[in-house]
C-alpha positions as CSV (number, residue, x, y, z in Angstrom):
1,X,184.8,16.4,93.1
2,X,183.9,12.9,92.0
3,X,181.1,12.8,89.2
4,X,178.6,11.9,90.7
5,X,178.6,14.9,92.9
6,X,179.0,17.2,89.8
7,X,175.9,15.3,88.2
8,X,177.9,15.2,85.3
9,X,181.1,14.9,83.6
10,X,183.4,16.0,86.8
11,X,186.5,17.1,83.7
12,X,183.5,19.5,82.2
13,X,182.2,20.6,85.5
14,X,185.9,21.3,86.3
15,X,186.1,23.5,82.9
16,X,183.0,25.6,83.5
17,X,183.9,26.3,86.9
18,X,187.7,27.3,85.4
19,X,185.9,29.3,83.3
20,X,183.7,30.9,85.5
21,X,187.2,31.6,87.8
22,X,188.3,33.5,85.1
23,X,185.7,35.4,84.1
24,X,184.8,36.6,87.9
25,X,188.5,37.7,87.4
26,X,187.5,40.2,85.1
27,X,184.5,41.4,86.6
28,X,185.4,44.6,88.7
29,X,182.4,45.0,90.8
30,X,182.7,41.3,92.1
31,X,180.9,38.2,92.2
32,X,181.4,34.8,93.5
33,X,179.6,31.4,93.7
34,X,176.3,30.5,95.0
35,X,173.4,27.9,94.9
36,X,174.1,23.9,94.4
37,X,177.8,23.9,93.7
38,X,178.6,26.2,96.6
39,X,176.8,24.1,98.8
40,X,178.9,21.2,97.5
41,X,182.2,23.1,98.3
42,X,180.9,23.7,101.8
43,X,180.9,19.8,102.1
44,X,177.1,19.1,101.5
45,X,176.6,15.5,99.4
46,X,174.4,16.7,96.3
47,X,173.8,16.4,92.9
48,X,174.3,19.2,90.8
49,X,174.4,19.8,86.8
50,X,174.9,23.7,87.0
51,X,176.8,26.5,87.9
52,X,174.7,29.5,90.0
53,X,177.1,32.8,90.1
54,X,176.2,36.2,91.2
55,X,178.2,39.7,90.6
56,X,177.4,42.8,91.9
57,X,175.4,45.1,90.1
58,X,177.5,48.4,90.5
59,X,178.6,49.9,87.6
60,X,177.7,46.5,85.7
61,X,176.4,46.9,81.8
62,X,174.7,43.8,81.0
63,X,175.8,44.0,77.3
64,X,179.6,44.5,78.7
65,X,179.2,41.8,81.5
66,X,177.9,39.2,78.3
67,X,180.7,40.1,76.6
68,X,183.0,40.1,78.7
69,X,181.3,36.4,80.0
70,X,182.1,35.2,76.2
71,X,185.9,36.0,76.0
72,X,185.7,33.5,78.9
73,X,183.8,30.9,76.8
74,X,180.5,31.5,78.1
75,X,177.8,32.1,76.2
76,X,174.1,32.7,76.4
77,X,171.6,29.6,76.0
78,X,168.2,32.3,74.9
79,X,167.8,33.8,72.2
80,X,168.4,37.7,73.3
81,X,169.6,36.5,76.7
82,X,170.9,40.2,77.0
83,X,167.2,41.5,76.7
84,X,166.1,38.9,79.1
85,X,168.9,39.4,81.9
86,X,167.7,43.6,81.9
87,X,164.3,42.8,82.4
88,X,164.8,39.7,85.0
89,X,168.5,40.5,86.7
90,X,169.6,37.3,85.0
91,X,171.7,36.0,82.3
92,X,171.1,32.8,81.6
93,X,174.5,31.2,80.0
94,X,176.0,27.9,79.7
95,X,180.2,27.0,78.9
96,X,180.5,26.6,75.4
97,X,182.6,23.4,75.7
98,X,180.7,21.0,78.0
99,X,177.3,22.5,77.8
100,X,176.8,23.0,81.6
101,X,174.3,25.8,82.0
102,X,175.7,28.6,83.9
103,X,173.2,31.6,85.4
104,X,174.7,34.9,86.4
105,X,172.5,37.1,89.0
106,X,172.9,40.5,89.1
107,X,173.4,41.7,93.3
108,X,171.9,44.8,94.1
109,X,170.1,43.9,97.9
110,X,172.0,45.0,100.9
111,X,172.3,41.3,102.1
112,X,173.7,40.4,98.7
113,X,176.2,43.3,99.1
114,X,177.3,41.8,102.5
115,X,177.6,38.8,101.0
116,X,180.0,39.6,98.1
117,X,181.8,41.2,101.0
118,X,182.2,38.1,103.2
119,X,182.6,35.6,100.3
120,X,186.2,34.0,100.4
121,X,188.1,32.5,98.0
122,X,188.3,28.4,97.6
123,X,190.3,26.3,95.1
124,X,188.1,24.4,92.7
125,X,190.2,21.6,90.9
126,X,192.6,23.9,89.1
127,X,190.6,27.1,89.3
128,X,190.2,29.6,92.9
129,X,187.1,31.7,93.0
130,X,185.5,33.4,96.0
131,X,182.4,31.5,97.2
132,X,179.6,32.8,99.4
133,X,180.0,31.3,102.8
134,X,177.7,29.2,104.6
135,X,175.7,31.3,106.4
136,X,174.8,34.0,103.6
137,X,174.2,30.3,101.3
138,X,171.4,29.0,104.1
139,X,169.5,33.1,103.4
140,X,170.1,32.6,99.0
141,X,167.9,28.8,99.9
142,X,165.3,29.8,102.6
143,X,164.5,32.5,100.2
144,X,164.1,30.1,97.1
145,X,162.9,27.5,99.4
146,X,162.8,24.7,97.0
147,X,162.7,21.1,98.9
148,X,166.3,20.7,97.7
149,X,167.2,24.3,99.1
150,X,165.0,22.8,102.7
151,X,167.8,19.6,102.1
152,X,170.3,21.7,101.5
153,X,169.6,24.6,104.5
154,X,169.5,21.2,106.8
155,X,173.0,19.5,106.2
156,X,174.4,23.3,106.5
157,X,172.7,23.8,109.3
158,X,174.4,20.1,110.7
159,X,177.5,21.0,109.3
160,X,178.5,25.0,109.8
161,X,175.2,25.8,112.2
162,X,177.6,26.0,115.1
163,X,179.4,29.1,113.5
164,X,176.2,30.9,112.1
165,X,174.6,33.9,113.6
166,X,171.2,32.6,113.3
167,X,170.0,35.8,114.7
168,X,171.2,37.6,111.6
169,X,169.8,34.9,109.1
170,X,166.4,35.2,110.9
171,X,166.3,39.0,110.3
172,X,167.1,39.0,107.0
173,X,164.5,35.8,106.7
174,X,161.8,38.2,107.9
175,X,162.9,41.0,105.3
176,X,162.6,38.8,102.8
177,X,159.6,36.9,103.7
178,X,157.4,40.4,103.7
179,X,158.4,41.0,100.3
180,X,157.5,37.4,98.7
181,X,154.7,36.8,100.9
182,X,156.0,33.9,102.5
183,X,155.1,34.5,106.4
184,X,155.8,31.4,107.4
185,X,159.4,31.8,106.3
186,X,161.1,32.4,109.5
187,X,159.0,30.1,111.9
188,X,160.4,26.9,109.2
189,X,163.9,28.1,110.0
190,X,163.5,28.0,113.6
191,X,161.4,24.8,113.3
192,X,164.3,23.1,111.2
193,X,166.9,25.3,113.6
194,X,165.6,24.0,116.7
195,X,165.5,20.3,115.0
196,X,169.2,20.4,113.6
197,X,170.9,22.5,117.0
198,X,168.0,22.9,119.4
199,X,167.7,26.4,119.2
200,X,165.7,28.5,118.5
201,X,166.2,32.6,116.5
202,X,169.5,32.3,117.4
203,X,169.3,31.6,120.7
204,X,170.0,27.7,122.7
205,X,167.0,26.5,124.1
């Protein structure tokens, strides 16, 4: 990871991220990575300046999961971050040493379940956590559907598309779409689908 792709100081990015490593260790439900810094693993060129992790929400207690997050050096950047993560399924962190701001999801969807499931672990300088794969990543951006989540989906889509079942990232798509009111959710993906691999739900045209 050169600098430029962490956005940042790449020795700090490498310490969050050895942090992270070890506190994912420690969390028995699971977790792994996810968002910009996964995306970068799974060879997309990007910027990023933060760490996006999620962990499973069985059995988790928010106050233990924040504590246990600090023995690892990571602590929250809110006042009552503990208050805010039980109301919004989100602590929002950062590593002590290098400042990088670190936000940790809590996963209770089916899909995320799956995800946690299928996420495998890759060496990160000196650290080895489990990152979501590509496939599950593309569903995480088409539902936040930022334009650099729409970059993003794109150059994994060029990269791993050949090895996705877009059939399975549609359906879920469509789940999700009802829920945030975002109809036109799944006819973008087979729009940008049909431009990257020329197919279409799945299927070669």
């Amino acid at each position: 990871m050169s600098e430029g792709e962490a956005g940042g100081s790449a020795s700090g990015m490498l310490d969050a991220i050895a942090a992270v490593a070890e506190a994912l260790r420690l969390v028995r439900s699971g977790g792994m990575l996810i968002g910009g810094m996964a995306a970068i693993v799974h060879g997309v060129p990007r910027l990023t300046r933060d760490i996006d992790i999620t962990v499973s929400g069985e059995g988790v207690d928010i106050d233990e999961l924040s504590g246990l997050l600090r023995s690892c050096g990571i602590v929250p950047r809110i006042d009552d971050a503990v208050g805010f993560a039980k109301e919004h399924q989100v602590l929002l962190m950062q590593h002590r040493d290098s400042g990088i701001e670190i936000d940790v999801t809590v996963a209770w969807l089916p899909f995320e379940r799956e995800a946690l499931a299928a996420a495998r672990p890759v060496r990160i300088g000196r650290a080895e956590l489990p990152v979501v794969r590509p496939e599950d990543l593309v569903v995480y951006k088409l539902v936040a559907w930022r334009p650099q989540d729409q970059q993003d989906v794109e150059r994994l889509l060029e990269l791993h598309g050949g090895g996705m079942d877009l059939s399975r990232i549609r359906a879920i798509v469509q789940q999700f779409a009802e829920v945030l009111e975002a109809p036109e959710r799944p006819a973008e993906l087979d729009a940008l689908a049909r431009r990257v691999l020329g197919t279409r739900g799945g299927t070669p045209e």
